[in-house]
NUNUGU-209376 format. One record per residue (C-alpha): x, y, z; residue in three letters. Coordinates in steps of 0.2 Angstrom, whole numbers, padded with zeros to 4 digits, always signed. Layout:
N
+-------+-------+-------+-----+
!  east ! north !    up ! res !
+-------+-------+-------+-----+
!     X !     Y !     Z ! ala !
...
+-------+-------+-------+-----+
This chain:
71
+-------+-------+-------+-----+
!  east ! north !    up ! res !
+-------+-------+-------+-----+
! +0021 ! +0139 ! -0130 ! unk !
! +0030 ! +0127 ! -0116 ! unk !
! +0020 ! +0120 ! -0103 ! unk !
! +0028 ! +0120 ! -0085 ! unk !
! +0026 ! +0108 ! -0071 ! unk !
! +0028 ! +0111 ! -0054 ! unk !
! +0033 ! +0094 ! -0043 ! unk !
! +0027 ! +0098 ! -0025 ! unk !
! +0030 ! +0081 ! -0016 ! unk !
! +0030 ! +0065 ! -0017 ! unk !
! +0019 ! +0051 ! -0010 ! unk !
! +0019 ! +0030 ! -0011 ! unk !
! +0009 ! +0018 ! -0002 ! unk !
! +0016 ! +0000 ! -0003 ! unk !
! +0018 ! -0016 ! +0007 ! unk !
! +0035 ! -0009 ! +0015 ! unk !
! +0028 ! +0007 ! +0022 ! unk !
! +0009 ! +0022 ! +0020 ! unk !
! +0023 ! +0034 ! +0015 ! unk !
! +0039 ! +0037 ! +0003 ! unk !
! +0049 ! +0041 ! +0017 ! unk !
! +0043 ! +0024 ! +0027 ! unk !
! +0045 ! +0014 ! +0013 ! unk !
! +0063 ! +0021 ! +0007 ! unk !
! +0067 ! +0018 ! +0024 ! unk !
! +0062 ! -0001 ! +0023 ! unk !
! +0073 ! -0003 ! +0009 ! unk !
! +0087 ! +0004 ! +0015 ! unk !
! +0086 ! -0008 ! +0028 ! unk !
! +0082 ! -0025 ! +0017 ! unk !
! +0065 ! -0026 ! +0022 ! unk !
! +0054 ! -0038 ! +0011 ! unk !
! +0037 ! -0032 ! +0010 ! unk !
! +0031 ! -0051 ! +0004 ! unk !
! +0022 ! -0058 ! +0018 ! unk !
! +0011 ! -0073 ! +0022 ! unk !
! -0009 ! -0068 ! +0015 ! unk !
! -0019 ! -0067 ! +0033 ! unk !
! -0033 ! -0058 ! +0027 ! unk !
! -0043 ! -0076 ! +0019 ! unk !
! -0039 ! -0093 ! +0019 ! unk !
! -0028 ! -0097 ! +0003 ! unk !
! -0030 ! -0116 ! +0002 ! unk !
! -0031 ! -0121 ! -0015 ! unk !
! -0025 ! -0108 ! -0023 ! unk !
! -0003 ! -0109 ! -0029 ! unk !
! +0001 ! -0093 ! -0020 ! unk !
! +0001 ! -0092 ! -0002 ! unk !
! +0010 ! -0074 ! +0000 ! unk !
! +0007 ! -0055 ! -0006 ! unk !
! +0016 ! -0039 ! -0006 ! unk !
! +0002 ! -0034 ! +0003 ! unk !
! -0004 ! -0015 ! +0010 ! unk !
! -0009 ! -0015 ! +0030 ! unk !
! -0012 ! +0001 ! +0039 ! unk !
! -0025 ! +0007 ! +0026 ! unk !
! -0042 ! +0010 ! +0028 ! unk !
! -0058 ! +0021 ! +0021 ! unk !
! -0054 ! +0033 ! +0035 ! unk !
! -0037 ! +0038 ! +0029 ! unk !
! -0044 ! +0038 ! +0011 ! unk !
! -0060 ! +0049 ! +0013 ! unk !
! -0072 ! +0036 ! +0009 ! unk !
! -0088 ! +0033 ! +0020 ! unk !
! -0086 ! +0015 ! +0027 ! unk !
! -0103 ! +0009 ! +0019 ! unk !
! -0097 ! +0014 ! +0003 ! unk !
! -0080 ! +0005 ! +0007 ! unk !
! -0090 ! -0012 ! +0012 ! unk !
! -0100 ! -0009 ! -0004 ! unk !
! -0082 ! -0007 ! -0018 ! unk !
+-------+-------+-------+-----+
């Protein structure tokens, strides 16, 4: 018996972009998705950037935003 996959789409969520087509497009261009850390204060600590996600919140992932507060 062989089992058979079906591939329906494709989806990625990075630093360069929420989607595969926004992030291929971001390489394509030579876009670096590193970038300074804004979101605390990272005196102290070695590192001073991230690849990090923006764009992203509970809304667009379905969680209620008390819960989100709470993870």
């Amino acid at each position: 018996m062989s089992n058979r996959v079906i591939i329906s789409g494709a989806g990625l969520v990075s630093s360069l972009g929420l989607s595969a087509l926004e992030t291929w497009e971001a390489l394509l261009a030579g876009r670096s998705g590193i970038k300074q850390i804004d979101g605390f204060d990272t005196q102290g600590f070695d590192c001073h950037s991230a690849a990090l996600v923006h764009g992203l919140g509970p809304s667009e992932l379905g969680i209620h935003p008390r819960d989100f507060r709470i993870m």
